[in-house]
DOKOLDREN-474105 format. One record per residue (C-alpha): y, x negated, z negated. Coordinates in steps of 0.1 Angstrom, whole numbers, padded with zeros to 4 digits, always signed. Layout:
N
YXZ/...
END
This chain:
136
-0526+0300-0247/-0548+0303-0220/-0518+0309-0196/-0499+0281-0208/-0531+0258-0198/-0534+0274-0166/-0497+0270-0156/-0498+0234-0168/-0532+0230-0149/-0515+0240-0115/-0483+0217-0124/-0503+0189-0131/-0526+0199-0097/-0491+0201-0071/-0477+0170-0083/-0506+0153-0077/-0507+0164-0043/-0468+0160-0035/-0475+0122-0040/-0508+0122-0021/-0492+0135+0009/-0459+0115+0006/-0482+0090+0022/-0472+0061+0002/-0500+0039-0010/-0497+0005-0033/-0484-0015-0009/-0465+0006+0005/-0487+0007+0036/-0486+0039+0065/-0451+0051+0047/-0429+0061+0071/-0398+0042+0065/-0365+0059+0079/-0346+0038+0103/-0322+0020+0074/-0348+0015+0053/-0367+0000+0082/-0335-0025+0092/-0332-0036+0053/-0371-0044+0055/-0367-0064+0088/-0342-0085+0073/-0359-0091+0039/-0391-0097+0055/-0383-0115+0083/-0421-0124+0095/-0432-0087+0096/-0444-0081+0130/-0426-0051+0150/-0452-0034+0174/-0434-0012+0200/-0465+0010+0216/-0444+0029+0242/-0447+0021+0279/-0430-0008+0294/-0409+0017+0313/-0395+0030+0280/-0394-0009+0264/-0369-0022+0293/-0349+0007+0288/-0340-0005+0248/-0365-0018+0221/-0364-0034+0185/-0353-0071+0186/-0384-0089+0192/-0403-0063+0192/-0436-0069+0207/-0449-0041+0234/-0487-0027+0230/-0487+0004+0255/-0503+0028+0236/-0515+0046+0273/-0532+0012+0280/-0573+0017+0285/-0570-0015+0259/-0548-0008+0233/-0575-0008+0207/-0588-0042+0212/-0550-0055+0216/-0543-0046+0182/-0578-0059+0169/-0566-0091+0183/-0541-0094+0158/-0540-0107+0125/-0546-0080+0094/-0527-0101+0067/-0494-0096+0081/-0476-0068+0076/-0465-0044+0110/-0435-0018+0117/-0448+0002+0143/-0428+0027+0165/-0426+0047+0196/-0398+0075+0208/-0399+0097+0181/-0435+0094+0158/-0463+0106+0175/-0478+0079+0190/-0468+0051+0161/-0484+0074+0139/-0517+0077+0156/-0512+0036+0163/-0509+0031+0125/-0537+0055+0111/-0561+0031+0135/-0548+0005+0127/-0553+0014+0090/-0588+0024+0098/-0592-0009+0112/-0583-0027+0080/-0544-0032+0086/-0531-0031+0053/-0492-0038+0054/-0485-0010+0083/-0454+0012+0082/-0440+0038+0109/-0406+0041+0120/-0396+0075+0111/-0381+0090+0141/-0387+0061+0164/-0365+0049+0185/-0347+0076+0189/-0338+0083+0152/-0331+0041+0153/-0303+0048+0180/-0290+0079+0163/-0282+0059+0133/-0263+0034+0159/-0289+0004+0149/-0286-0024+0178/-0313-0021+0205/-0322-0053+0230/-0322-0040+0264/-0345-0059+0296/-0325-0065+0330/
END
């Protein structure tokens, strides 16, 4: 008997956890959404804000349609995205994660809600052959 509880007691424990790490909240906020996923949310949610926070080298070279740039490198990046609105909901990436991610957790500290990171960036965006806007 006592095993039984102890086994169920340790199931009950690592599926907890699986969906505590999966990183999914209520509303769906700081899941990283793959890049299909991501499209099918851009076109269902059409006011959701995309937030590019690479550097403008990088942004010229092939972006998100109207994707707005916030250079993560930039001494003011913080108080750029304090500027803007929390009750809108954000798609954030970079290349390939790392910065989006870190953009997002502050973001979320900050009292963003609605925030979701491309997973893979750009980079897994173009693998999947999703159209990019290129600046002259």
């Amino acid at each position: 008997m006592r095993i039984k509880t102890t086994i169920l007691s340790a199931s009950l424990i690592l599926t907890l956890g699986a969906c505590a790490q999966s990183g999914a909240t209520e509303e769906g906020a700081a899941t990283p959404l793959p890049p299909q996923k991501a499209q099918k949310e851009l076109q269902e949610h059409p006011n959701m804000v995309l937030l590019d926070v690479r550097t403008p080298r990088e942004y010229n070279n092939g972006h998100l349609q109207e994707a707005r740039l916030v250079d993560f490198y930039q001494e003011d990046f913080q108080k750029e995205i304090e500027k803007l609105p929390k009750d809108k909901s954000y798609l954030v990436y970079c290349h390939s994660g790392g910065r989006s991610g870190k953009a997002v957790q502050m973001m979320r500290q900050m009292g963003f809600e609605k925030v979701y990171d491309l997973k893979g960036g750009v980079a897994a965006w173009n693998e999947q052959g999703l159209p990019l806007k290129k600046e002259p």
